[in-house]
LUMKEDO-560462 format. One record per atom (N, C-alpha, C, O, CB): chain; atom name; x, y, z negated. Coordinates in pm, whole numbers, plus 50000, padded with zeros to 5 digits. Atoms other than C-alpha are relative to their C-alpha. Glycine has a CB too. Layout:
<nodes>
+---+----+-------+-------+-------+
| c |  a |     X |     Y |     Z |
+---+----+-------+-------+-------+
| A | CA |     X |     Y |     Z |
...
+---+----+-------+-------+-------+
</nodes>
This chain:
<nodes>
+---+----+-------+-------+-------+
| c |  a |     X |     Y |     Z |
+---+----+-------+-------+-------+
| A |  N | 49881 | 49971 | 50079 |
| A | CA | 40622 | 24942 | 24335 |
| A |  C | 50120 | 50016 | 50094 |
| A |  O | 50137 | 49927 | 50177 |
| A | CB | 50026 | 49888 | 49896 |
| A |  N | 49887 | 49985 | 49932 |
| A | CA | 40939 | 25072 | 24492 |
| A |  C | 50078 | 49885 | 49972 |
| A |  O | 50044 | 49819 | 49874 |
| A | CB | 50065 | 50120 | 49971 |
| A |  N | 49937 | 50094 | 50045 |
| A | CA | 41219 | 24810 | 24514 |
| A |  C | 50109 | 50082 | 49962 |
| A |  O | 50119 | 50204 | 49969 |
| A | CB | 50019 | 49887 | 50084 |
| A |  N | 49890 | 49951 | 50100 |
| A | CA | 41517 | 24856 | 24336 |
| A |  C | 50101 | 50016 | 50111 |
| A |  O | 50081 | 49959 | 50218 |
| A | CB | 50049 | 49889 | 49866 |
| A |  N | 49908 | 49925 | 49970 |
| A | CA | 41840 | 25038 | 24454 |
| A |  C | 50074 | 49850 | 50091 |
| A |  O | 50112 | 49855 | 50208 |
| A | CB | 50079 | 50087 | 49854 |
| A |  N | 49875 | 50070 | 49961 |
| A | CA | 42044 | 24681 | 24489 |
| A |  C | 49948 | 49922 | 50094 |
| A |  O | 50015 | 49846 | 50165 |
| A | CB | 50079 | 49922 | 49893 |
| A |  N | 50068 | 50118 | 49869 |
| A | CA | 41777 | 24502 | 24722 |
| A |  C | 50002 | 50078 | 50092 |
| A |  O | 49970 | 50015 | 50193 |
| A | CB | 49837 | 49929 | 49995 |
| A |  N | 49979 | 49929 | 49920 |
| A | CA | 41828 | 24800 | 24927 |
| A |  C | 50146 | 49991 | 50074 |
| A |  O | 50172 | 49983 | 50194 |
| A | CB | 49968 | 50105 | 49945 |
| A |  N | 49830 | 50024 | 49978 |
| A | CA | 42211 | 24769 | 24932 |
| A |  C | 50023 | 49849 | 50088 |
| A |  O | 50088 | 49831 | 50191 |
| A | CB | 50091 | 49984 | 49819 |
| A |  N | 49972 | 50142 | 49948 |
| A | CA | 42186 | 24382 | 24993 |
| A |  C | 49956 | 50034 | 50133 |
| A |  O | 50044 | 50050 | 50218 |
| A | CB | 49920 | 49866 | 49927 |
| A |  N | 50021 | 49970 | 49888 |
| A | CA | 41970 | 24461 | 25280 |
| A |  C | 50045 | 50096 | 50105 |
| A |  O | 49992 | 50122 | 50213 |
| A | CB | 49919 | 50006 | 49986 |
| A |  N | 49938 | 49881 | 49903 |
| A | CA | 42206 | 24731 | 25415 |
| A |  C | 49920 | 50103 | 49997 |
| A |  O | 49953 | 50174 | 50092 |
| A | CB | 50020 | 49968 | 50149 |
| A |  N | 50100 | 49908 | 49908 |
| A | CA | 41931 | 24977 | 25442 |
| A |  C | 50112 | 50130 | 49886 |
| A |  O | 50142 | 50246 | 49916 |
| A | CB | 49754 | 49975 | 49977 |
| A |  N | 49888 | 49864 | 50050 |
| A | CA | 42185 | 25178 | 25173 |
| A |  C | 50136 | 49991 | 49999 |
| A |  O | 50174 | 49897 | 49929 |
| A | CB | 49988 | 50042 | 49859 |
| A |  N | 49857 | 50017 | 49996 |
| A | CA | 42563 | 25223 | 25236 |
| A |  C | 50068 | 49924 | 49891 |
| A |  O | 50015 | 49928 | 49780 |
| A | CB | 50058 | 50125 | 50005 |
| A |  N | 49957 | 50042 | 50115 |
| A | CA | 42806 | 25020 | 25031 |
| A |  C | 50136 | 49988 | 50028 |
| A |  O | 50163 | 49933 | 50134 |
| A | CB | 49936 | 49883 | 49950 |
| A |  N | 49882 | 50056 | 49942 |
| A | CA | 43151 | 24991 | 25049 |
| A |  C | 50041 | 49851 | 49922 |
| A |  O | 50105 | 49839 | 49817 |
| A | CB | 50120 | 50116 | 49987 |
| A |  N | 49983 | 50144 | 49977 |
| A | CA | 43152 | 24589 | 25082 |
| A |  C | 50122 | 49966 | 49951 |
| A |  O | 50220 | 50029 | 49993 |
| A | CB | 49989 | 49957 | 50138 |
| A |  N | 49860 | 50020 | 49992 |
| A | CA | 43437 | 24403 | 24918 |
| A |  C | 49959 | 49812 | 50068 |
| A |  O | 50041 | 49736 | 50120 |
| A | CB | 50102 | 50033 | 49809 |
| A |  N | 50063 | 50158 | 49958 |
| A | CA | 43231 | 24038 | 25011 |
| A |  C | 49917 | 49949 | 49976 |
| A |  O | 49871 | 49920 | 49866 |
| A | CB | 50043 | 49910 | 49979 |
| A |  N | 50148 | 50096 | 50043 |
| A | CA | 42947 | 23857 | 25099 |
| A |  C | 50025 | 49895 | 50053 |
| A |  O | 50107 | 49874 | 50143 |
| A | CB | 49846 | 50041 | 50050 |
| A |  N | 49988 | 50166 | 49980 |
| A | CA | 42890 | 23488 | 25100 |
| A |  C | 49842 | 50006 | 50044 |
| A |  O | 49787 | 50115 | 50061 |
| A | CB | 50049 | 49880 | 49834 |
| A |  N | 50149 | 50035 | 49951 |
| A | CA | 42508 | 23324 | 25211 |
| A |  C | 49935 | 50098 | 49886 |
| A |  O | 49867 | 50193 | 49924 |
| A | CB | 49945 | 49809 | 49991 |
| A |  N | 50095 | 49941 | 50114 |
| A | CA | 42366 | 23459 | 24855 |
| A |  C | 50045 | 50103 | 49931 |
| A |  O | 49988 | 50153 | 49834 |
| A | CB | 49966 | 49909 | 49899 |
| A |  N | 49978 | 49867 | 50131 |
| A | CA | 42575 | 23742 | 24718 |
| A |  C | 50048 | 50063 | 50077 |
| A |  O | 50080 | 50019 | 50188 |
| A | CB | 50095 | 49995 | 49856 |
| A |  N | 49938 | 49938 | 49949 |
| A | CA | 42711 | 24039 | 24792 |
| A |  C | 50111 | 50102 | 49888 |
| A |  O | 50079 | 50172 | 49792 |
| A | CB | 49903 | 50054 | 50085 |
| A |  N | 49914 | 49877 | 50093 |
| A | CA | 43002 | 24245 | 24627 |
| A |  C | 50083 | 50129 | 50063 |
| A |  O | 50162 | 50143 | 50156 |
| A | CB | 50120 | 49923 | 49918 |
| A |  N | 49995 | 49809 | 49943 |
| A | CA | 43031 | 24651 | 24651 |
| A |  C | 50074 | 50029 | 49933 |
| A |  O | 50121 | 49944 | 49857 |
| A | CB | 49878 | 50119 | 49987 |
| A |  N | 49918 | 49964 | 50118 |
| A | CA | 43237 | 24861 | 24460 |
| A |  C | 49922 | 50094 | 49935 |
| A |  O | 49857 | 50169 | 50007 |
| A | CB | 50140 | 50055 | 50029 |
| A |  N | 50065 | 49935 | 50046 |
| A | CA | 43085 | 25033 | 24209 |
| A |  C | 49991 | 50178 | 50042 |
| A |  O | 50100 | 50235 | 50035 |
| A | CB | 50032 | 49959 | 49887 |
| A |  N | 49998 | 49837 | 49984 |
| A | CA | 42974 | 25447 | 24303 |
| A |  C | 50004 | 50098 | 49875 |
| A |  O | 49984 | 50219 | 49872 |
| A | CB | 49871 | 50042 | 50075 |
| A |  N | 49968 | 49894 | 50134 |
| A | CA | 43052 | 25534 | 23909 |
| A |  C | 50161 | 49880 | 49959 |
| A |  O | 50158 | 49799 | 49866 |
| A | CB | 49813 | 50007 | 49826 |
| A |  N | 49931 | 50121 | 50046 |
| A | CA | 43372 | 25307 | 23890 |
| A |  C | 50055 | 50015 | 49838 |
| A |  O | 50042 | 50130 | 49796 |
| A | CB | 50129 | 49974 | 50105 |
| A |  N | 49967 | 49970 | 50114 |
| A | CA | 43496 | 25291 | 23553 |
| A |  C | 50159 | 49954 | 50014 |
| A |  O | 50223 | 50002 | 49920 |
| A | CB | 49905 | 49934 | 49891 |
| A |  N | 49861 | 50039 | 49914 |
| A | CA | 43835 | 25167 | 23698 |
| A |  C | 50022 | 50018 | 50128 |
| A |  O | 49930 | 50025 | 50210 |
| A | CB | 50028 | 49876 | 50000 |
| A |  N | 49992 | 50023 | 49813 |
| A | CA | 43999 | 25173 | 24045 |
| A |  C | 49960 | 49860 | 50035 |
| A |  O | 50017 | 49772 | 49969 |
| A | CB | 50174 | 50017 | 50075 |
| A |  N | 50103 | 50123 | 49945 |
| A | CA | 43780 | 24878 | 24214 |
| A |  C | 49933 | 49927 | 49945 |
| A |  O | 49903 | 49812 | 49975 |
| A | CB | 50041 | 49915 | 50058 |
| A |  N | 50167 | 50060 | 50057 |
| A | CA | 43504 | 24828 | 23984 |
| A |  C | 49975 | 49949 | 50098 |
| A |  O | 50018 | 49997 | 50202 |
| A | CB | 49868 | 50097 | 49955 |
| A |  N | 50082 | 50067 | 49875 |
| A | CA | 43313 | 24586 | 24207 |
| A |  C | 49863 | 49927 | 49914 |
| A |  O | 49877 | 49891 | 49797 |
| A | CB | 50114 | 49861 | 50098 |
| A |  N | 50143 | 50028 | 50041 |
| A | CA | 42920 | 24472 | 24144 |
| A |  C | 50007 | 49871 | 50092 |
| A |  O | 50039 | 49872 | 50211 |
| A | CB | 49871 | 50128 | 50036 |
| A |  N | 50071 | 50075 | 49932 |
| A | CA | 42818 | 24146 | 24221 |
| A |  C | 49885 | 49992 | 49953 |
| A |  O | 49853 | 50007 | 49835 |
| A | CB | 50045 | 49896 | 50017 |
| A |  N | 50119 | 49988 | 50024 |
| A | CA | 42459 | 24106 | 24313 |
| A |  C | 49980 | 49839 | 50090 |
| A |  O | 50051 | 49785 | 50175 |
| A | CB | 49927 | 50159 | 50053 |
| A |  N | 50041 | 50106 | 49872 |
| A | CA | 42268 | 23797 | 24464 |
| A |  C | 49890 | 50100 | 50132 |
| A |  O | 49864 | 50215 | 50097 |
| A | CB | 49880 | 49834 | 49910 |
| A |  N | 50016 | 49959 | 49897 |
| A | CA | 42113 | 23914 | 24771 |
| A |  C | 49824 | 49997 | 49990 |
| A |  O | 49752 | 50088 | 50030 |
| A | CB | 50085 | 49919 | 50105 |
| A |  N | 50146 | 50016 | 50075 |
| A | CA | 41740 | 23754 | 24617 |
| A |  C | 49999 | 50117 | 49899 |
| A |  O | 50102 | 50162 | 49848 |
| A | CB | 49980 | 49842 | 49912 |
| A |  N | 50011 | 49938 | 50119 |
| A | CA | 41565 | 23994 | 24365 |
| A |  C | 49978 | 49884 | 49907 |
| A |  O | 49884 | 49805 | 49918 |
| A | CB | 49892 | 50108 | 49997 |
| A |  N | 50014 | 50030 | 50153 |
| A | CA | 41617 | 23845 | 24035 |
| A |  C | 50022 | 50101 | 49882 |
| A |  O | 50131 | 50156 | 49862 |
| A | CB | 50090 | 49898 | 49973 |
| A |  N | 49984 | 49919 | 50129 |
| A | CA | 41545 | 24047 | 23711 |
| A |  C | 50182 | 50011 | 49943 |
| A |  O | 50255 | 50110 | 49944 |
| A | CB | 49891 | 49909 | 49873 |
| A |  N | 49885 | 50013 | 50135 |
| A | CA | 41863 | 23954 | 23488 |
| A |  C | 50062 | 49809 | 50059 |
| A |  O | 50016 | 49715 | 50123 |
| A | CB | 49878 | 50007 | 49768 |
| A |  N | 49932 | 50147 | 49997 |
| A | CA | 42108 | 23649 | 23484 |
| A |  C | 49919 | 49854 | 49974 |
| A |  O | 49931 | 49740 | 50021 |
| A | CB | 50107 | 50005 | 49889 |
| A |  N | 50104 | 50117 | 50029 |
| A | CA | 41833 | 23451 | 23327 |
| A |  C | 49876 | 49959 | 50076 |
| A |  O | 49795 | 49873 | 50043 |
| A | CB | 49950 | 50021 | 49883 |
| A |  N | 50106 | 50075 | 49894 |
| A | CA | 41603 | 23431 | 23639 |
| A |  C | 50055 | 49905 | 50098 |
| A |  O | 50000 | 49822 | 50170 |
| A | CB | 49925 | 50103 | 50089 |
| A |  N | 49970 | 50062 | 49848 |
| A | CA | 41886 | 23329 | 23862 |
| A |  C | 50005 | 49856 | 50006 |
| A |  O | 50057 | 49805 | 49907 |
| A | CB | 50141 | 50046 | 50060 |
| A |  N | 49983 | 50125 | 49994 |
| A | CA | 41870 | 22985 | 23960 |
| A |  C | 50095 | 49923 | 50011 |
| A |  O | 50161 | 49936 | 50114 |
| A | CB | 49952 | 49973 | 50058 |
| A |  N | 49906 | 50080 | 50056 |
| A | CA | 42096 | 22736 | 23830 |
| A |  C | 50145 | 49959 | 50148 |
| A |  O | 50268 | 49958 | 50147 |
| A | CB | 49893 | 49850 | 49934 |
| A |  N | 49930 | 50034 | 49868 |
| A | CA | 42209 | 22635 | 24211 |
| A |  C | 50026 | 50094 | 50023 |
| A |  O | 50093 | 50086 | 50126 |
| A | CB | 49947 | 49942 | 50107 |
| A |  N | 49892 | 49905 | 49905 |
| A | CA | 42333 | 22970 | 24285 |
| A |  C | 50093 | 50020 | 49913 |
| A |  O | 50129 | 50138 | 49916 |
| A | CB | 49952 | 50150 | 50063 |
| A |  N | 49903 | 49927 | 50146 |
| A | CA | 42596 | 22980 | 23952 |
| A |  C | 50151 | 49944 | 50077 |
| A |  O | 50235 | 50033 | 50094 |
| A | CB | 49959 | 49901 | 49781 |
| A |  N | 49850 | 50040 | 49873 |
| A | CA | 42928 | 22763 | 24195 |
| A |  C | 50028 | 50108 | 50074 |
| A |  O | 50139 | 50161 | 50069 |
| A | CB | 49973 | 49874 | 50133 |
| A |  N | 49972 | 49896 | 49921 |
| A | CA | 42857 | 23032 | 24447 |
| A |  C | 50036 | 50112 | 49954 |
| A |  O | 50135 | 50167 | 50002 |
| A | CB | 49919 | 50022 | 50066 |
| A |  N | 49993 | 49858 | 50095 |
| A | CA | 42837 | 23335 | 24219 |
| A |  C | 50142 | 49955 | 49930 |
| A |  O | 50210 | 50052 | 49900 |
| A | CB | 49844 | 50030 | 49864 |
| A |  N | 49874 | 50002 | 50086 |
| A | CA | 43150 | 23191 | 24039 |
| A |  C | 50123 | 50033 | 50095 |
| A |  O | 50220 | 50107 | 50079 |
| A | CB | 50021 | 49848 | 49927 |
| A |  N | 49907 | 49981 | 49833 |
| A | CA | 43331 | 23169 | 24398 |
| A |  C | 49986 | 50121 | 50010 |
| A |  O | 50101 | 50161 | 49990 |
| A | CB | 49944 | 49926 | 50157 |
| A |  N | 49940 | 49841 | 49971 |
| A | CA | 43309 | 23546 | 24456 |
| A |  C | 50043 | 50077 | 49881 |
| A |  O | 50106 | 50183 | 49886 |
| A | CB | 49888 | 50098 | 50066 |
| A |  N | 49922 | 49927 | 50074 |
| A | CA | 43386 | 23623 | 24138 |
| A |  C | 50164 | 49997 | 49981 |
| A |  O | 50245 | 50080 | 49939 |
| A | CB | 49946 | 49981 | 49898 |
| A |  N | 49827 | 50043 | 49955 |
| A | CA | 43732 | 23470 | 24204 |
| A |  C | 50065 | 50031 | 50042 |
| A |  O | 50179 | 50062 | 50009 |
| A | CB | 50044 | 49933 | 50051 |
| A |  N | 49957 | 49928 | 49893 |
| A | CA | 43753 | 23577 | 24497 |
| A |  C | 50050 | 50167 | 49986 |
| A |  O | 50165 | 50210 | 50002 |
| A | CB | 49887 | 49986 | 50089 |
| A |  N | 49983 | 49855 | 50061 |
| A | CA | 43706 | 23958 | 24391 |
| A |  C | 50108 | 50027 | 49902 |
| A |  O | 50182 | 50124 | 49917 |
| A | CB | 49880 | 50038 | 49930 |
| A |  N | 49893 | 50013 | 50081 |
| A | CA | 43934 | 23862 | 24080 |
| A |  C | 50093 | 50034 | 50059 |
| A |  O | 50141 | 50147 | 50069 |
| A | CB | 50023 | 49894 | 49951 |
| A |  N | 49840 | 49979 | 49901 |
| A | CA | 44234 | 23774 | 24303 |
| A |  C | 49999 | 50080 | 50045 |
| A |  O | 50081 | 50156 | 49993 |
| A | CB | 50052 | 49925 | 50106 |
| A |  N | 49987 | 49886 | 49946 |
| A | CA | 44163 | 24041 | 24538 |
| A |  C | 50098 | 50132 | 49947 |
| A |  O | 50197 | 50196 | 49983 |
| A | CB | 49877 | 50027 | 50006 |
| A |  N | 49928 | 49853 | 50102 |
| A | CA | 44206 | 24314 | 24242 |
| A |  C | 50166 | 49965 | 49872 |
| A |  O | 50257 | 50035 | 49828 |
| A | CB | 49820 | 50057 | 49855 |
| A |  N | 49840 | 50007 | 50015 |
| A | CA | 44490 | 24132 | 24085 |
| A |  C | 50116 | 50004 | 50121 |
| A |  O | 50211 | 50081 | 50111 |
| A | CB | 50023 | 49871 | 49934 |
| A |  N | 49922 | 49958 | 49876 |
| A | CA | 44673 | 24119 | 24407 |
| A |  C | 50030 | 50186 | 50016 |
| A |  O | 50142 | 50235 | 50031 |
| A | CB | 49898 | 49938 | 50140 |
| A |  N | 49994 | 49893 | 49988 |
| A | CA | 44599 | 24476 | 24428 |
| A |  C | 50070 | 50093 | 49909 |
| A |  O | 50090 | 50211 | 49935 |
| A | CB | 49902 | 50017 | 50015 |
| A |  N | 49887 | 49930 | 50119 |
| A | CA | 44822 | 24571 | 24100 |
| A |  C | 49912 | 50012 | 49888 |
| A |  O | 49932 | 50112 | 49820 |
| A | CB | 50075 | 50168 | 50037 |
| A |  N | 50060 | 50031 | 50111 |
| A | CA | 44577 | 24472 | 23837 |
| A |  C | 50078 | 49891 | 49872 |
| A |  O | 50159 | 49802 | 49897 |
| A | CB | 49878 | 49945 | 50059 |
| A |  N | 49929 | 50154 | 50105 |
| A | CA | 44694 | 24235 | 23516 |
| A |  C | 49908 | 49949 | 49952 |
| A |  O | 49926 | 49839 | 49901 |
| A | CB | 50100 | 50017 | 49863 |
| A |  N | 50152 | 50089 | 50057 |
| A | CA | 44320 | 24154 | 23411 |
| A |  C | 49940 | 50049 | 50075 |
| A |  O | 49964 | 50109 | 50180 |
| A | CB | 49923 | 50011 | 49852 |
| A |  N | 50128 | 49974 | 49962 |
| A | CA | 43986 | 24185 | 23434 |
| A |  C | 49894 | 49983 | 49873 |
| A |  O | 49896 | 49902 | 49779 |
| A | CB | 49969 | 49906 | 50119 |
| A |  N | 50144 | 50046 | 50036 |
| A | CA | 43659 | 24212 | 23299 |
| A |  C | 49913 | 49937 | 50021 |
| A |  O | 49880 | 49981 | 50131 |
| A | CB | 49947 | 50043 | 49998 |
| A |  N | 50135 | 50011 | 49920 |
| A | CA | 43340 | 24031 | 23368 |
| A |  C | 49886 | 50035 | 49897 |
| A |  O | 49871 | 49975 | 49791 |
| A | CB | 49976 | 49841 | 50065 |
| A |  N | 50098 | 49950 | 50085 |
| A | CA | 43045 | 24225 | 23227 |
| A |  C | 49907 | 50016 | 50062 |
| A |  O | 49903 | 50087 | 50163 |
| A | CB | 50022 | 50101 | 49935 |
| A |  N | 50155 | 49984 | 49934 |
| A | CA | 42651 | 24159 | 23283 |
| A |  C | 49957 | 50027 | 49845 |
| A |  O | 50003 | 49979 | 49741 |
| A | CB | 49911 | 49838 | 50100 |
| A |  N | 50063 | 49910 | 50063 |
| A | CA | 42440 | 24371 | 23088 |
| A |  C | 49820 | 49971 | 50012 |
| A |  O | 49743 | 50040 | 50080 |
| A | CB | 50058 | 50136 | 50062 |
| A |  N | 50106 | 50025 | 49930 |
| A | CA | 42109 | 24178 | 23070 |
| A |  C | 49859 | 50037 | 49898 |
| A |  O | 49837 | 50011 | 49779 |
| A | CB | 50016 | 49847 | 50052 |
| A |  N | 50183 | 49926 | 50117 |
| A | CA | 41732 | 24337 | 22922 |
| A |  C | 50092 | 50159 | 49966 |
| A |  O | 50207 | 50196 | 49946 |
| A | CB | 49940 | 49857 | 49743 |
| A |  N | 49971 | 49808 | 50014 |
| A | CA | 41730 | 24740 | 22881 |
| A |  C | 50072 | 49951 | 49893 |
| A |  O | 50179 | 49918 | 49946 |
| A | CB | 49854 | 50147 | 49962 |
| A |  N | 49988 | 50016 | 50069 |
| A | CA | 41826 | 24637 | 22523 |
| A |  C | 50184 | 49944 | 49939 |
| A |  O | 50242 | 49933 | 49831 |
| A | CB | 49889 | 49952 | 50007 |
| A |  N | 49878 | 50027 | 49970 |
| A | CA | 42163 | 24535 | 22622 |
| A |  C | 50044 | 50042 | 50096 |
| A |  O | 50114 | 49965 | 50163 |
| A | CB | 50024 | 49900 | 50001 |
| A |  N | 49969 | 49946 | 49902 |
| A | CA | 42208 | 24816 | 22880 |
| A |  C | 50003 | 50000 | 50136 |
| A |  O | 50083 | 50061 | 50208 |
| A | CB | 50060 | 50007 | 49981 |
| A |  N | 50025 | 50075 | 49886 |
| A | CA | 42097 | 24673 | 23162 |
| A |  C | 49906 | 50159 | 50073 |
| A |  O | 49798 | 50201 | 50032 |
| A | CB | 49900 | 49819 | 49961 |
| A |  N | 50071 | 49851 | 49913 |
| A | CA | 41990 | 25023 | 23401 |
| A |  C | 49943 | 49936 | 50102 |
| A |  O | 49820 | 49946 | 50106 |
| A | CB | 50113 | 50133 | 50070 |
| A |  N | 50095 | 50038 | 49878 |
| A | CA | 41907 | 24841 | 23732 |
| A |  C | 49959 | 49873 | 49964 |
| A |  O | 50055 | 49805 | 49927 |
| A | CB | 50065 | 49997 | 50150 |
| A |  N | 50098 | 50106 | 49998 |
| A | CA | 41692 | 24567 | 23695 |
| A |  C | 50002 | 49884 | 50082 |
| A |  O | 49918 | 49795 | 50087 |
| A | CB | 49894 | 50048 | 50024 |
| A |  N | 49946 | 50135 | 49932 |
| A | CA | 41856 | 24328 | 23911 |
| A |  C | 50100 | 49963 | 49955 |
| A |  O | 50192 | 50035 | 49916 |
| A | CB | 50027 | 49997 | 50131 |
| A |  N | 49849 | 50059 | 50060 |
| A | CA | 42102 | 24083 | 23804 |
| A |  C | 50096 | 50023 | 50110 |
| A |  O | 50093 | 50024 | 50233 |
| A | CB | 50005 | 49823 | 49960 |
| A |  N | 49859 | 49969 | 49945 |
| A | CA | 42434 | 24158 | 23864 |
| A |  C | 50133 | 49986 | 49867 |
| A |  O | 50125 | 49980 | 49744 |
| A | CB | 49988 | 50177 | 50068 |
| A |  N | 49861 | 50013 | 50095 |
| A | CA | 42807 | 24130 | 23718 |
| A |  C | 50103 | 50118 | 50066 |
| A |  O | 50121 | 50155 | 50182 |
| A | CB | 50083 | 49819 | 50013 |
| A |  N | 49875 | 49901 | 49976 |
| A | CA | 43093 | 24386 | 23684 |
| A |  C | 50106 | 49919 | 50015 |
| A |  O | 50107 | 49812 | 49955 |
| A | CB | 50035 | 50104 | 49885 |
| A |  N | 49822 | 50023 | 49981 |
| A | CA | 43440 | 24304 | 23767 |
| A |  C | 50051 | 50111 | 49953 |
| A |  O | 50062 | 50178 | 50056 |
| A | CB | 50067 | 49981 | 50158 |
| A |  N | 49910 | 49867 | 50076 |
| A | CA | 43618 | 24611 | 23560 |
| A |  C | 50161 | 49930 | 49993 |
| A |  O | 50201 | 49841 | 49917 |
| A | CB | 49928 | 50046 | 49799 |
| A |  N | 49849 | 50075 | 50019 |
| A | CA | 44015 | 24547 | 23655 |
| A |  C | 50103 | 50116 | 49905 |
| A |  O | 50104 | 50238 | 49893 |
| A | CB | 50085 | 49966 | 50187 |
| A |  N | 49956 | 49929 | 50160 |
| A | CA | 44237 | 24630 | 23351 |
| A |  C | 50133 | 50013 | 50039 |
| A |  O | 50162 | 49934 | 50128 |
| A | CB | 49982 | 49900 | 49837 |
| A |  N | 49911 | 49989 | 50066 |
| A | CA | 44565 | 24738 | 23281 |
| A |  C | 50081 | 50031 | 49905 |
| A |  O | 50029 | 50112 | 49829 |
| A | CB | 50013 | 50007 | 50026 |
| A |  N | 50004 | 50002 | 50184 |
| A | CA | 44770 | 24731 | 22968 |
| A |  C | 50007 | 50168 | 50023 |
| A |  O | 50020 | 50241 | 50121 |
| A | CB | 50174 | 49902 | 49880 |
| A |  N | 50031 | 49882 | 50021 |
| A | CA | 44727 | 25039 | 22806 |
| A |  C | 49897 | 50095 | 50094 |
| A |  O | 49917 | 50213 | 50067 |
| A | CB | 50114 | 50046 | 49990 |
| A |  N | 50106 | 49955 | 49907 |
| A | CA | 44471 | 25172 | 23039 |
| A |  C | 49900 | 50080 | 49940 |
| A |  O | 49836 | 50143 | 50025 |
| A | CB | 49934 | 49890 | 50062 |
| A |  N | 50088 | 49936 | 50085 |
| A | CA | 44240 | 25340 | 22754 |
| A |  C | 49886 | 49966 | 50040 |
| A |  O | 49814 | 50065 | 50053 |
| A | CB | 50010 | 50131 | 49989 |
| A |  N | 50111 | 50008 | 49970 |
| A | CA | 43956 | 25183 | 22853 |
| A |  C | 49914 | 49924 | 49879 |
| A |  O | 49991 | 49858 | 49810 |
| A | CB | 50003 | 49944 | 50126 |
| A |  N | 50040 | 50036 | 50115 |
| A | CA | 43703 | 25061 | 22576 |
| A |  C | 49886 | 49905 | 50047 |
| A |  O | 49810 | 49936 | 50139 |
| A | CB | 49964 | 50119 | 49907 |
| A |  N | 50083 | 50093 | 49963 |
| A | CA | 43498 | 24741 | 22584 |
| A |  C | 49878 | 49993 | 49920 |
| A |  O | 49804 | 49898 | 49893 |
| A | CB | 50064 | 49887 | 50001 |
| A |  N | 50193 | 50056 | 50071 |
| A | CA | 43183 | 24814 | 22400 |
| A |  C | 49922 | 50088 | 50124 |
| A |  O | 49919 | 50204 | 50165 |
| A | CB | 49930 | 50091 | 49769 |
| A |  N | 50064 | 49960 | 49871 |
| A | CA | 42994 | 24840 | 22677 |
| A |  C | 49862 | 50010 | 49963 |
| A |  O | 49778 | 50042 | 50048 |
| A | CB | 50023 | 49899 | 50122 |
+---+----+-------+-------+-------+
</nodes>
């Protein structure tokens, strides 16, 4: 079975433009952004969906999402999103868990049924 797109990315073997990695994750910016600096976090392990990842990596995974947060508010954001999309059935396209960061501003026309 081929591996998936994001165990490729983690492993560098496909370009990404990096906003931060820690020991277990890494965050890219998305290549369809739906905002200026969509960013993907992925853990760096293949796990299916949010519900394989193991309990001990959820502190760390919360820490870059923070991190990324501030980043894109610093950057002239006033929110954010966080959106995981987990089982085809709930839109889930790549098959590894991961989370969006989508940074908002008011009026921005952007629509949250994702």
């Amino acid at each position: 079975m081929e591996e998936c797109v994001f165990c490729k990315i983690a492993r560098k073997e496909i370009k990404a433009d990096i906003a931060e990695e820690s020991d277990n994750f890494i965050a890219f910016l998305d290549i369809h952004p739906k905002a200026e600096g969509h960013t993907l976090i992925i853990p760096k392990e293949h796990f299916v969906n949010l519900m394989d990842l193991p309990s001990d990596f959820a502190s760390e995974m919360h820490d870059v999402i923070k991190n990324i947060a501030e980043k894109r508010l610093k950057e002239g954001a006033e929110g954010f999103n966080l959106i995981s999309n987990n089982f085809a059935a709930a839109g889930q396209v790549v098959m590894h868990a991961h989370v969006h960061i989508l940074p908002r501003k008011k009026g921005d026309g952007l629509s949250m049924i994702v």
